[in-house]
N, C-alpha and C positions, 0 to 999 in steps of 0.2 A: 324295421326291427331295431335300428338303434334308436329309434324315439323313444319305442317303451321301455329298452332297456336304462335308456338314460333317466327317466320319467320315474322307476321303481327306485333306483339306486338316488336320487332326487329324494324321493319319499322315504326311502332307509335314513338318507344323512337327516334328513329333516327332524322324522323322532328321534334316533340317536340324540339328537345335540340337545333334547328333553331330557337327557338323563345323564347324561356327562357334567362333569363336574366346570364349568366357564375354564376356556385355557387362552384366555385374551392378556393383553400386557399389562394389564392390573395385576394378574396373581401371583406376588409378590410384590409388595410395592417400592421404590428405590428410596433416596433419602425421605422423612418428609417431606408431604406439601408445604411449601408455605403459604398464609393467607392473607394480606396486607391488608389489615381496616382500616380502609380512612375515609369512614364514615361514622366512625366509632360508636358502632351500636351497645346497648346497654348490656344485650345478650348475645351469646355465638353458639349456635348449634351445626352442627353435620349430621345430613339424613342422608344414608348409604342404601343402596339395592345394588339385586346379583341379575343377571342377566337375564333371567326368570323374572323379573319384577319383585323379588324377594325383600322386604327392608329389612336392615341387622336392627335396627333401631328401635324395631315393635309397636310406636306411635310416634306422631311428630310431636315435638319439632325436629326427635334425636337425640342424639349426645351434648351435652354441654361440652364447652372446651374452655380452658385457662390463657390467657394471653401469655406468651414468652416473653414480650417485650413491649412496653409501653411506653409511648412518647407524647409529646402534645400535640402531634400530626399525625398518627397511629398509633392503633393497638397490631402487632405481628401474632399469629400464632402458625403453630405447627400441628398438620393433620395428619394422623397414621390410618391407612385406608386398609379396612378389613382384606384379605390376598385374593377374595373373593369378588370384591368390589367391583361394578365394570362404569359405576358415575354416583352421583351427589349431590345435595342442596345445600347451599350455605343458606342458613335464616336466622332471625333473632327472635324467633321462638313464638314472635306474632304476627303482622302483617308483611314484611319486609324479607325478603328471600332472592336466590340469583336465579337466574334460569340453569339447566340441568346441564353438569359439569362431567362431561368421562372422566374415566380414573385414568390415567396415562400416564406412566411413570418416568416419562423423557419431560415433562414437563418442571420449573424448578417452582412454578408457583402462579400467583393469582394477587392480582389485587382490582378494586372496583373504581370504574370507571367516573363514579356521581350520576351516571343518566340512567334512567329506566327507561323501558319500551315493554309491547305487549307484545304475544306468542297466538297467531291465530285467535286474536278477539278476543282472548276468554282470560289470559293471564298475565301479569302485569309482575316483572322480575327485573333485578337490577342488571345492566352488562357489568362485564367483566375483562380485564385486560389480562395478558399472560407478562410476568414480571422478568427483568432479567436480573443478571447479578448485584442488583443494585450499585450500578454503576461501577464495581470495581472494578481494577488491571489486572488481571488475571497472571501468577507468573508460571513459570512453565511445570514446576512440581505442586503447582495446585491441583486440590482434585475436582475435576469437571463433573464426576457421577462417579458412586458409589453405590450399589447394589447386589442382593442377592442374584446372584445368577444360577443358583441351581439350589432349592429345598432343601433342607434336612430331612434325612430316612425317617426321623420318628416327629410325627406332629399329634399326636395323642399318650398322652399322658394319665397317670394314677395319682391322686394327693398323694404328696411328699415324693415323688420321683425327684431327679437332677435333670438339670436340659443338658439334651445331649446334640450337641450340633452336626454328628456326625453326618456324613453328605453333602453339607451344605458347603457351596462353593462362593465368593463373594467377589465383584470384578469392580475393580477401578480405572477410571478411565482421566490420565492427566492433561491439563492445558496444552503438555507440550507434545501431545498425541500418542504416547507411552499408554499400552493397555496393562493393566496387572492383573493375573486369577490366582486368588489365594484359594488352595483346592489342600485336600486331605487331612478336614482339620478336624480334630479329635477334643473328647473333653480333659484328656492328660496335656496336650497342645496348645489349649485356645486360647492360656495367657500367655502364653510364648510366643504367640502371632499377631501380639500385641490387642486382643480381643478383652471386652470387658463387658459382664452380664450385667446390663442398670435394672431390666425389668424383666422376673418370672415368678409368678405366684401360683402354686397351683394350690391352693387352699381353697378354692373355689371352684365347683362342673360348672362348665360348660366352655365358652369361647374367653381366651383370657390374651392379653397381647404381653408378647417377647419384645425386649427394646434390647438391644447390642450397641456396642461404640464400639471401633475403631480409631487407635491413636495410628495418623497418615506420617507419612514422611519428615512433615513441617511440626509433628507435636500436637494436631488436632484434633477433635475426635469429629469427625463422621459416625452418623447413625443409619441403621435398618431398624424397619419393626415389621413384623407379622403375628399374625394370633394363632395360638394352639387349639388343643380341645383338650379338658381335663375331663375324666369320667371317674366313677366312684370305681373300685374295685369291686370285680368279678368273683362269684362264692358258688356259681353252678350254672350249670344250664335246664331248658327246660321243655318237654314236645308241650305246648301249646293248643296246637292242633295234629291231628290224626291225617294222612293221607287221603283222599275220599274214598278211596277203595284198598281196606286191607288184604283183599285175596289174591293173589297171579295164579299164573298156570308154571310148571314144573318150566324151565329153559326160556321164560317170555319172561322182558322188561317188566321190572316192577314198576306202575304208573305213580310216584308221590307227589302227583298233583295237591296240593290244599294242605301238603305240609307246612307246619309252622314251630320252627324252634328257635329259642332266645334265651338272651343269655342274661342271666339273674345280677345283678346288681346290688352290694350292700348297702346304697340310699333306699333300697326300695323298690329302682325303677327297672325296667327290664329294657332290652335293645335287641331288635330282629335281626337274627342270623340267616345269611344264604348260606344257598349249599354249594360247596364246589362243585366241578362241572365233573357230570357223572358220564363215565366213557360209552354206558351201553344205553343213554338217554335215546328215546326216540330223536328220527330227523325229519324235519320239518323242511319239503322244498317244494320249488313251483315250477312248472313247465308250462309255455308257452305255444300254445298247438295251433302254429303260423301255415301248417300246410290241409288245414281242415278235413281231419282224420273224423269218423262221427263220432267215434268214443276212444277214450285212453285208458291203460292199464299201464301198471309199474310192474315190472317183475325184479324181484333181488335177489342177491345169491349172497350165503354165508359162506364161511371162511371152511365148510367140509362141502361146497359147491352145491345146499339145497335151495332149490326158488322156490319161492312165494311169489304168488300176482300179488297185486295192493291197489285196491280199488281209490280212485279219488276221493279227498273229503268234502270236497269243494270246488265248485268251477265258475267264472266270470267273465266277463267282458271288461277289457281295458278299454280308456281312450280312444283307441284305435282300430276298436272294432278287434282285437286278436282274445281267440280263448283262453285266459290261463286256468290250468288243472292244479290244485293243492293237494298233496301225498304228505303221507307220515312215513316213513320206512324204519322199520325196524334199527335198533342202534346197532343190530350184528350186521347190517347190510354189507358186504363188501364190493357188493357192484350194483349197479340197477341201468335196466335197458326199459325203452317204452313202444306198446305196442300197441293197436287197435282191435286186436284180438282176432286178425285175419293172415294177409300176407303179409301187413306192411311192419315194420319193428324198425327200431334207432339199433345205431352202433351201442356200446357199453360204455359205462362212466365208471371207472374205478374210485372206490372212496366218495362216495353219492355226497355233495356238498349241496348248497341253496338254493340256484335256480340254473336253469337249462332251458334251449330252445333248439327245435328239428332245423336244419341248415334248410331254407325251401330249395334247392336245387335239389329235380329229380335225381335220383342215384340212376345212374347207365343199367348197374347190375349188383346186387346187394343191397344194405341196409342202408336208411338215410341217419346221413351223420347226425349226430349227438352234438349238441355246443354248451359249454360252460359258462357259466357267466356269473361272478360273486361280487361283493362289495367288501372292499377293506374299510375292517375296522367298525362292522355293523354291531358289533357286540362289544360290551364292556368287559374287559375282563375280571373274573373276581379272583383276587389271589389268597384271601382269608376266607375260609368257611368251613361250614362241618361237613362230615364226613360220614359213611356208612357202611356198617358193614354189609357183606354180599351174604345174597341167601343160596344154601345149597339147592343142589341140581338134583331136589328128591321132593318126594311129597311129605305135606307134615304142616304142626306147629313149629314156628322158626322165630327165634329172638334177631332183631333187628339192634344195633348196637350204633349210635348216636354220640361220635366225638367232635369233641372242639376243645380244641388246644388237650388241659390238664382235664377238661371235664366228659363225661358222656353221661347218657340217660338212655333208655332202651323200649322200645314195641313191639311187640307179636305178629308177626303174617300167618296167614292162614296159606300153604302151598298146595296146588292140584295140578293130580296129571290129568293131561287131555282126556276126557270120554267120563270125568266122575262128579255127572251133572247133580248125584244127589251133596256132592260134598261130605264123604264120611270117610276120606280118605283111600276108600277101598274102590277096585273095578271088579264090578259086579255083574249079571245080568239083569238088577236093581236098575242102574245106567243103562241101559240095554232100550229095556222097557220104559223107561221115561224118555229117551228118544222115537222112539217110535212112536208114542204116543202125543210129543211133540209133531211130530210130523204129520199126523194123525190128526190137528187141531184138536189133541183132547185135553190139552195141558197145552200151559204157556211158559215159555222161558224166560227172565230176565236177560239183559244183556251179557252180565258175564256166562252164566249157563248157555248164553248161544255159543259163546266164544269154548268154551269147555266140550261142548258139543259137535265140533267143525274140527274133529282128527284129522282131514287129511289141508286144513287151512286154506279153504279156497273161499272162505267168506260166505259160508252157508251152512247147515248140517241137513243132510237129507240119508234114505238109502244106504250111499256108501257110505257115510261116516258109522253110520247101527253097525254093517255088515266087518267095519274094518273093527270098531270096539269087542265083535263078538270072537273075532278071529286071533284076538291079542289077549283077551281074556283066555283062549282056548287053547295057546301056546303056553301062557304061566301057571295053567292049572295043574 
């Protein structure tokens, strides 16, 4: 049991770190690199990627770079590495290039060895040595490292905003092992804290680099650099795409699968918008049926104490030879128990989360325990997105109302109560007769007309669903 569980939560972290943003010690980079030429090539390029194999670069060779210093034994230059960064190529833009460098911000630099060697047969790059202080005595209010230690809140930007550093904390660390964190630093404060802005352009989308000094102790300036993101200004938003299914049933989850809304842009371009996380979203978990039960059933209870069974959607073989069962439950779930539709049943799970496995130790007398079991942190969180309004607890056309921030935009549902498979809004003996006649193989349902069909929710419509619609119809008449 704990292989698999290890093995799934294994295979959670794995995609997760597909779509997490690199949080390795690149992302923010500390002072420049420094790069000692002394080979003194004609050309100096830097080609970056993100952990993803991503280049910022877009083709080689990369970015040009400008020497800081030039001597008759070197060219030095200084390299600000994208926050995203996790290595890099130094080349000269033709044949002559280092082999692949991490981005590691405890580093103070790099300079080249003169010898080349090849990488597994196939490529041929220069080495490279890591540089120290160039021989200075260090005195004790020198600074050893200087860096961002904590981000600024805003890293996206509108042409013509001000940079605002707010959040951003920056630590020094001196020769004579004194740590400093300059923390709470404001755009009314940041030349008071001796801060000074060389590099912010946002006249330009897309990725743009911030360069800050620091005047230290001794009267120096110390440098960070990181890049923002400029975007054009926002004039609306927009549904894109429709849901795949505009209809629910009166008190059931509306599904907005294959929604698509984004948000308008005065260059032109548009940017897709999530949706925040919607509280009565289906739940998606798995159960592990370690003690070979022949079939499983979910049963769930809402918050006025009615169950629903909930048939699996899915069932497979792990690894390990163990069943696992995939359910959706309901997003009103407030407990779910699992059964095999006989004697046997689990304890109860309150607040039904991810995955679950039957304890295999026979129970003496009672139910076999229920076990939890989740992964931190399987999900990104989104903290920016639009919103929706909820649709009433009635049948009918119903406006859908689509915000984000200052903007909204809006759609139509179409709402049915249970048992009114013709869709005219009305229960009728119209609905009556088209069930029976369903049943009858004389007439076919689509999927959601089954679902419209199944009044008493056991994941069928037969008999007693006809008999309960005519009964309900014959109370409101």
């Amino acid at each position: 049991m704990k292989k698999m569980i290890s093995l799934i939560l294994t295979v959670m972290l794995v995609a997760t770190s597909l779509v997490l943003v690199p949080t390795s010690a690149s992302v923010y980079a500390a002072s420049p690199i420094v790069f000692m030429d002394n080979l003194k090539w004609d050309s100096f390029y830097i080609y970056e990627w993100d952990s993803l194999g991503t280049e910022y670069a877009g083709q080689w060779p990369g970015t040009p770079l400008q020497p800081v210093e030039t001597t008759d034994e070197y060219n030095l230059y200084e390299i600000y590495l994208d926050y995203e960064a996790e290595g890099f190529i130094i080349n000269n833009g033709a044949g002559l290039q280092t082999f692949d460098i991490p981005a590691d911000q405890d580093v103070y630099g790099y300079t080249f060895t003169g010898k080349t060697s090849t990488d597994d047969n196939y490529r041929t790059g220069y080495e490279i040595a890591e540089m120290t202080q160039q021989g200075k005595v260090a005195e004790p209010d020198d600074v050893k490292r200087f860096y961002i230690s904590k981000k600024p809140v805003k890293t996206e930007y509108y042409p013509g905003e001000a940079f605002d550093p707010t959040g951003m904390e920056i630590t020094i660390d001196y020769f004579s092992g004194e740590t400093e964190i300059i923390k709470d630093i404001t755009p009314e404060n940041f030349t008071e804290k001796n801060f000074t802005l060389k590099v912010f352009n946002t006249d330009n989308f897309g990725s743009q680099l911030v360069r800050i000094a620091y005047t230290d102790k001794k009267g120096v300036n110390q440098y960070v650099s990181f890049f923002i993101k400029v975007r054009a200004k926002a004039t609306g938003i927009e549904i894109t795409h429709l849901p795949n299914q505009t209809s629910c049933i009166v008190g059931d989850y509306f599904d907005l699968q294959g929604m698509e809304v984004n948000l308008l842009l005065e260059d032109g371009t548009k940017k897709k918008l999530s949706m925040l996380p919607n509280p009565n979203a289906p739940i998606p978990i798995v159960l592990t049926n370690n003690v070979g039960w022949s079939k499983m059933f979910a049963v769930v209870r809402d918050k006025n104490g009615t169950e629903k069974i909930i048939k699996p959607t899915d069932r497979f073989l792990n690894d390990y030879g163990e069943e696992i069962y995939s359910f959706t439950l309901p997003g009103t779930a407030q407990s779910v128990y699992f059964t095999d539709g006989g004697d046997n049943r689990t304890t109860e799970a309150e607040n039904p989360d991810y995955g679950y496995y039957i304890d295999s130790t026979p129970p003496e007398n009672g139910e076999w325990e229920l076990c939890r079991w989740a992964s931190d942190g399987d999900n990104e969180t989104i903290t920016d997105g639009y919103t929706l309004s909820p649709l009433a607890r009635k049948a009918g056309r119903q406006t859908v109302t689509v915000t984000y921030h200052e903007f909204t935009a809006a759609f139509e549902v179409d709402v049915f109560d249970r048992g009114d498979v013709n869709r005219d809004f009305n229960l009728n003996v119209v609905d009556v007769t088209a069930i029976q006649k369903s049943i009858a193989e004389l007439m076919t349902f689509d999927d959601f007309e089954q679902q419209l069909a199944d009044l008493n929710g056991d994941g069928r419509h037969d008999v007693t669903d006809a008999t309960m619609l005519q009964l309900q119809i014959a109370e409101t008449a």
